[in-house]
C-alpha positions as CSV (number, residue, x, y, z in Angstrom):
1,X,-47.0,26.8,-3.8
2,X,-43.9,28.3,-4.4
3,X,-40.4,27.4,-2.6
4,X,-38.5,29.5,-0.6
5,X,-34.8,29.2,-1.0
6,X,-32.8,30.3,1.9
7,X,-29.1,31.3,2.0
8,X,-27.6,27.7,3.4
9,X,-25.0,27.8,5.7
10,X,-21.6,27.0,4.1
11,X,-19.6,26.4,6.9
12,X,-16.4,27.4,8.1
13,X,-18.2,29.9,10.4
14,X,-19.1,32.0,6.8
15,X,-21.7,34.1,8.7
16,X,-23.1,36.2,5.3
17,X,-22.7,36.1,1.7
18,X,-22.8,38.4,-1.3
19,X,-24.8,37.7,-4.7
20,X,-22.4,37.5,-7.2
21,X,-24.4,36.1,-10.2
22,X,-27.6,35.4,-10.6
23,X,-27.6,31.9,-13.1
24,X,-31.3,31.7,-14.2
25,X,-34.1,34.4,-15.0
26,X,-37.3,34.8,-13.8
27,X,-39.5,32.8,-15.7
28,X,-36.6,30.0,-16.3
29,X,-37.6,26.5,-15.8
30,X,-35.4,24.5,-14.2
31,X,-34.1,21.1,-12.9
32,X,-33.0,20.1,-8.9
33,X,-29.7,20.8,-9.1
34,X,-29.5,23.2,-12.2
35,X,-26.8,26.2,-11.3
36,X,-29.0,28.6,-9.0
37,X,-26.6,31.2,-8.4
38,X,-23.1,32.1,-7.1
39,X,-22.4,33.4,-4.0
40,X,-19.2,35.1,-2.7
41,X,-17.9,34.0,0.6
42,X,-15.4,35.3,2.8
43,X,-12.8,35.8,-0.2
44,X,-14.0,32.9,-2.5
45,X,-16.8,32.5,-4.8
46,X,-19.5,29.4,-4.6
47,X,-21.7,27.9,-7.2
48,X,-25.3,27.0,-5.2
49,X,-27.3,24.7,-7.1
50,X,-31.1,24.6,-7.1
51,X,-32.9,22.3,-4.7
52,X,-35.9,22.2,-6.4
53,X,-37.0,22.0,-10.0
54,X,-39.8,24.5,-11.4
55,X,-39.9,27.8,-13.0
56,X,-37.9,30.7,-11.0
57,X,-41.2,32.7,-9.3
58,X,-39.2,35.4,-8.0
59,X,-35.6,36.8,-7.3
60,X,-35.5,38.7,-3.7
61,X,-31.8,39.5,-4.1
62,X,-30.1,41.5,-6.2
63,X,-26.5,41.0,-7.5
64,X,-24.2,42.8,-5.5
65,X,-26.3,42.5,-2.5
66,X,-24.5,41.0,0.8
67,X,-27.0,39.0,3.0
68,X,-26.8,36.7,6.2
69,X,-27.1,33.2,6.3
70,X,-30.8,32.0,6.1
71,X,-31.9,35.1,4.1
72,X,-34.9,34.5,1.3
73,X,-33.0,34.1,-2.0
74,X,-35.5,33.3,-4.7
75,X,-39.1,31.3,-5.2
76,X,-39.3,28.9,-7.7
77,X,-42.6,27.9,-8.8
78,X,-43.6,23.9,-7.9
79,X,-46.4,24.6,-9.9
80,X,-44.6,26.5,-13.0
81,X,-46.5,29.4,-12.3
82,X,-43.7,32.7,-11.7
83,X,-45.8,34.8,-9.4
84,X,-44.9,39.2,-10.2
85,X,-43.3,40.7,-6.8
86,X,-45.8,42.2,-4.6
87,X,-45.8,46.1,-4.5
88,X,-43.5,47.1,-1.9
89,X,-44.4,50.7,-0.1
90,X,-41.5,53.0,-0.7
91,X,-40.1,54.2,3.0
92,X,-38.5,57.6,2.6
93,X,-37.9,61.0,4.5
94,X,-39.8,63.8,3.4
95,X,-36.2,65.6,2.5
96,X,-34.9,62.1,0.5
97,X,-38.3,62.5,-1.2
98,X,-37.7,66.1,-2.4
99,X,-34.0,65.0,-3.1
100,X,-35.5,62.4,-5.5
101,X,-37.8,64.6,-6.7
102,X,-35.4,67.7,-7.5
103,X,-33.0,65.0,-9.2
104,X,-35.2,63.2,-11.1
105,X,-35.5,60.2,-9.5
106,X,-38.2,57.6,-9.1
107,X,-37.7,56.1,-5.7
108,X,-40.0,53.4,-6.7
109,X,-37.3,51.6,-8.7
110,X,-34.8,52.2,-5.5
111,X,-34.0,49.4,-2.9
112,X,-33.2,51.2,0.3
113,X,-29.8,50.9,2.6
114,X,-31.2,52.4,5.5
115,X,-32.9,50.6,8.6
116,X,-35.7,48.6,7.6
117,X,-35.2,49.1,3.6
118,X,-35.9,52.6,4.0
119,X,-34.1,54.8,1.3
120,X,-31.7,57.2,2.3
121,X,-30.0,60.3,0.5
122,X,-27.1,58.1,-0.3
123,X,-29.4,55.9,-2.4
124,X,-31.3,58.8,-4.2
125,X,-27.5,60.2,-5.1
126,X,-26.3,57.2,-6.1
127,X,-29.2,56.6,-8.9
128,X,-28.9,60.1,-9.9
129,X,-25.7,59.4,-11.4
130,X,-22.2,60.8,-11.5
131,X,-21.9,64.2,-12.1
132,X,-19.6,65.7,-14.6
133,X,-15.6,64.6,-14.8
134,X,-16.9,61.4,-12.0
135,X,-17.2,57.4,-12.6
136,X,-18.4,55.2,-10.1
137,X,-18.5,52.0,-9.0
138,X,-20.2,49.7,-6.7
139,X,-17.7,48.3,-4.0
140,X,-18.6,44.8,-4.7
141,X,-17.2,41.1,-4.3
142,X,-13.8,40.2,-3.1
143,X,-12.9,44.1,-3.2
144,X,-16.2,44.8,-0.7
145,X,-14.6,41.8,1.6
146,X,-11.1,43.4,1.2
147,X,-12.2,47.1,2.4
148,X,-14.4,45.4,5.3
149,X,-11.6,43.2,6.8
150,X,-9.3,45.9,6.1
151,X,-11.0,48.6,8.7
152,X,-11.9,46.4,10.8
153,X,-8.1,45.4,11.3
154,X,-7.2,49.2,11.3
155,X,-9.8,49.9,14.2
156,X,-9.7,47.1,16.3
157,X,-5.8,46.5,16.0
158,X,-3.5,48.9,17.8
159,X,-0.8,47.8,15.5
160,X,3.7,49.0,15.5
161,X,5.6,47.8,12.7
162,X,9.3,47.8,13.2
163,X,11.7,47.3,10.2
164,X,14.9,46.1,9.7
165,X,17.8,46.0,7.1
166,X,18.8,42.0,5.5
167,X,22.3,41.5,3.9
168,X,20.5,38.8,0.8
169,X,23.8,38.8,-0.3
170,X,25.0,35.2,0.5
171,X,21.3,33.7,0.0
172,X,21.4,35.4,-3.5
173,X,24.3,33.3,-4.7
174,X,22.8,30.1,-3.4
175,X,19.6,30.1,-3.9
176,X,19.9,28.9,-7.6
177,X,16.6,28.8,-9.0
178,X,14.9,29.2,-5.8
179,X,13.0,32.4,-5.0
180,X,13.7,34.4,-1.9
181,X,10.3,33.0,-0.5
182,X,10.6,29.7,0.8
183,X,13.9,30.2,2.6
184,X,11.3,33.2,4.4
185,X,9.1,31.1,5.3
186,X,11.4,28.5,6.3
187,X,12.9,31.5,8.8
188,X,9.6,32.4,9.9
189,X,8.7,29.3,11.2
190,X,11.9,28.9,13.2
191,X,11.0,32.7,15.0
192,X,7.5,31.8,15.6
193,X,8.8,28.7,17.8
194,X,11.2,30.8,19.5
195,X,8.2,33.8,19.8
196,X,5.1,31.8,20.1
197,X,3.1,35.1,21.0
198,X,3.5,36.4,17.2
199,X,2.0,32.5,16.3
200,X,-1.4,33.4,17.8
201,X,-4.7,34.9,17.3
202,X,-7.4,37.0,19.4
203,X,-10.5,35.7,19.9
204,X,-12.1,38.2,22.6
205,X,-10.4,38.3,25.9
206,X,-8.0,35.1,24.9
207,X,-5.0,34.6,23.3
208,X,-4.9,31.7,20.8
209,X,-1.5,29.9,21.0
210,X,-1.0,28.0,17.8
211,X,1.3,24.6,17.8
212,X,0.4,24.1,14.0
213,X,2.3,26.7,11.9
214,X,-0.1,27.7,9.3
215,X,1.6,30.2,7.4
216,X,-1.3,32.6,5.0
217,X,0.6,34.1,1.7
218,X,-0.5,37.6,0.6
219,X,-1.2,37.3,-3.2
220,X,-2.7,40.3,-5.4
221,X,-5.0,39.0,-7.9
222,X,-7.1,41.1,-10.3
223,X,-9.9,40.6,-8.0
224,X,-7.6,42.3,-5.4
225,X,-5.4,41.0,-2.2
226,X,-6.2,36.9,-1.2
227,X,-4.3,35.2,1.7
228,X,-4.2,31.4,0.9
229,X,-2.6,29.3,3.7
230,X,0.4,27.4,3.4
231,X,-0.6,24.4,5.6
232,X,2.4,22.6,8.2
233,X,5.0,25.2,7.1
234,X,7.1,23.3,9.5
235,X,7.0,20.1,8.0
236,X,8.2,20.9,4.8
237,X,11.5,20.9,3.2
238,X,11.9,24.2,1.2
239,X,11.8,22.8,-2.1
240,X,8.3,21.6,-1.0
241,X,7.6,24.9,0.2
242,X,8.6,26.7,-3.3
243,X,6.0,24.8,-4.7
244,X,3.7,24.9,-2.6
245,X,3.6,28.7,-2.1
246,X,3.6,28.6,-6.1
247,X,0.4,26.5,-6.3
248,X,-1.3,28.3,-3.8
249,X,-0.2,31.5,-5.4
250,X,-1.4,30.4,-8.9
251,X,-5.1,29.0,-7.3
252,X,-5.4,32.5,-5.6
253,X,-4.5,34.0,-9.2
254,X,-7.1,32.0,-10.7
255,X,-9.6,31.9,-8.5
256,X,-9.8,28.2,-8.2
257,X,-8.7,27.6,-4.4
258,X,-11.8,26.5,-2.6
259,X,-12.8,28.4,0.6
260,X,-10.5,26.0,3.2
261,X,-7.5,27.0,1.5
262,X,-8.2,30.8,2.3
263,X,-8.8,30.3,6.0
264,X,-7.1,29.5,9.6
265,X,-3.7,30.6,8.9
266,X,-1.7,31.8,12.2
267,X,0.7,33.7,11.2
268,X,0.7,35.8,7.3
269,X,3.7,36.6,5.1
270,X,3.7,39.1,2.5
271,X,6.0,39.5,-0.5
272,X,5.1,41.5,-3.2
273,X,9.0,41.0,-5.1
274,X,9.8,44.7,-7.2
275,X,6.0,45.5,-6.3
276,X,6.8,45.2,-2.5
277,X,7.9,49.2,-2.0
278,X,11.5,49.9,-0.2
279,X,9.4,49.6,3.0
280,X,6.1,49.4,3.7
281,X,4.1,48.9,6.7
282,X,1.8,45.4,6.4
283,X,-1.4,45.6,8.2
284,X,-2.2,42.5,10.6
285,X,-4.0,39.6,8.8
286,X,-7.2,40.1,12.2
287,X,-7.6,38.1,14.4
288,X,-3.7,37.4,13.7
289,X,-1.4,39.1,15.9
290,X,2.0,39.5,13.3
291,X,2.5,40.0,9.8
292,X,6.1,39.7,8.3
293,X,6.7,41.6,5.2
294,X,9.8,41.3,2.6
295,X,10.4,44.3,0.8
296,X,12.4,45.1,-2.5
297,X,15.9,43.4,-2.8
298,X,18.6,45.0,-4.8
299,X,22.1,46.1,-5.2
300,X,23.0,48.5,-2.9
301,X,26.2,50.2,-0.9
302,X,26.8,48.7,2.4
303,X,29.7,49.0,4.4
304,X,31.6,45.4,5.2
305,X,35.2,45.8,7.2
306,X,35.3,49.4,6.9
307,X,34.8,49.6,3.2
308,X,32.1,50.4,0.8
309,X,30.8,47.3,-1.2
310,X,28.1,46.9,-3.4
311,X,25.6,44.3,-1.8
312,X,22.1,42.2,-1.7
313,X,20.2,44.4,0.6
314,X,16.3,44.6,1.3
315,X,14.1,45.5,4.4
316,X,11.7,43.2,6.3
317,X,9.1,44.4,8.1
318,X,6.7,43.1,10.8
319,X,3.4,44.5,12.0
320,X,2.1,43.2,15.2
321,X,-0.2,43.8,17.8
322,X,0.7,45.4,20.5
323,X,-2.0,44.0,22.8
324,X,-0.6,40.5,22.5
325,X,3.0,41.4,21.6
326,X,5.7,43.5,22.9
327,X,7.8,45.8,20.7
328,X,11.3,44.2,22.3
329,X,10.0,40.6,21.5
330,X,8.4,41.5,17.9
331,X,12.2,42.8,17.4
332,X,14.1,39.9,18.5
333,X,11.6,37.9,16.1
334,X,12.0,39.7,13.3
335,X,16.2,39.8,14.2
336,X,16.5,36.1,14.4
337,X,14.4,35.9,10.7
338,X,17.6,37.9,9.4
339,X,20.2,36.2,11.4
340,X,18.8,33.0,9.8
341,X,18.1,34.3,6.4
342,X,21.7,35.7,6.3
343,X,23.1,32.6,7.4
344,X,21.2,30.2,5.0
């Protein structure tokens, strides 16, 4: 008899997970709890180890393949024996079959998208190939997550963004070797007690009100955008929040945070420093209800007392939604961030 390994469940409501690497080959002997495979979870990757020891029977998931929780993963052998996958019966349309056919391909060798693993027109074009001048590639991993989370805030969230100008002028000459962030975050916190609607979340017909202020940091990585959360923002002094943002920031980077530091926050800041754009327009961290973004700071003219001066000027923006929060509140929050930032 051969086991059956099932996706577990990983907590932390992680509902699916994609096959990221495949650690052992079929045919591999192996020990209980021998590195099985890696799994990629809601932003985070996982090393599964085996719960068996025998020789790996059969793989039934392919890298790159994203699978609910309790899915058939692989068999591994009790009695050392691998067992050859049974012959599957390709499911196709007569027209994917002529597709295939005029293109070359052998649909045997295809795993199919469609509806019960039949194999649709986009599967027969994708194993064709790229044509001429084209590359491709699979949209995979933390990218895949990315694009999914992504649309799904851009449909489900009727989202404003309203932006105003910040005179960093005075913060700039104090801040020593502090960056611009924690004195942010420090200001955020103070306008989400004021504006407890923007310190919220949606979960079907019910607002969320947060009294913990969880505040998520938008990092880019290689891998692509990560939001680890910067836990009891309130409680912190702002050199403690420097460092923490840094090490947060550095884990994302890295890819050495593990999953609880990428979930729950209440409220999400972005900062992207020279990368940030003049102005740009955040999209809410779902099932968030406000984003705050800090734009490019530089030396610009500005008019103090009637004169031209050259000063520390950048643009903060904030996204919200506008089924929680009102456009005259998301401005007074984002108003009071400046006054405060200003007056730091």
């Amino acid at each position: 008899m051969a086991y059956e390994f099932k996706l577990p469940d990983l907590g932390e409501g992680v509902r699916e997970g994609e096959i990221a690497r495949w650690l052992v080959e079929v045919g591999q002997e192996i020990a209980e709890d021998d590195p099985l495979v890696e799994i990629q979870t809601d932003k985070t990757t996982v090393e599964i180890p085996s719960p068996a020891a025998g020789k790996v029977a059969r793989i039934l998931v392919d890298e790159g393949e994203l699978v609910p929780v309790g899915t058939p993963l692989v068999l591994i052998g009790a009695d050392g024996e691998a067992r050859a996958p049974a012959p599957e019966k390709v499911q196709a349309t007569p027209l994917v079959r002529r597709s295939a056919e005029e293109l070359g391909v052998d649909l045997s060798t295809l795993r199919g998208s469609g509806p019960g693993g039949r194999i649709t027109a986009g599967d027969v074009r994708g194993a064709a190939g790229p044509v001429e001048g084209e590359r491709r590639e699979p949209l995979r991993g933390v990218r895949r997550q990315i694009a999914e989370h992504l649309t799904r805030s851009h449909r489900e969230v009727p989202s404003v963004t309203v932006v105003e100008e910040c005179d960093f002028t005075a913060l700039s000459e104090a801040r020593g070797e502090r960056s611009y962030l924690p004195y942010v975050l420090q200001a955020v916190v103070e306008g989400l007690k004021e504006y407890p609607e923007l310190n919220a979340t949606l979960a079907g017909n019910e607002i969320v009100f947060w009294e913990r202020y969880d505040i998520g940091l938008a990092v880019q990585t290689e891998q692509g955008l990560l939001v680890p959360v910067l836990r009891a923002a309130d409680e912190k002094s702002l050199d403690e929040l420097g460092e923490e943002a840094a090490r947060l920031a550095e884990g994302a980077r890295t890819g050495t945070l593990p999953p609880e530091e990428l979930r729950g926050s209440t409220f999400t800041v972005t900062s992207a420093g020279r990368l940030g754009g003049l102005v740009a327009t955040p999209l809410v961290n779902h099932p968030e209800v406000g984003i705050l973004g800090l734009h490019r700071i530089g030396s610009r003219a500005a008019v103090v007392d009637g004169e031209v001066v050259a000063r520390e000027v950048g643009w903060l923006s904030c996204t919200f939604d506008h089924r929680v929060v009102d456009g005259a509140r998301a401005s007074e929050f984002l108003l009071l961030v400046i006054e405060r930032l200003q007056s730091a």
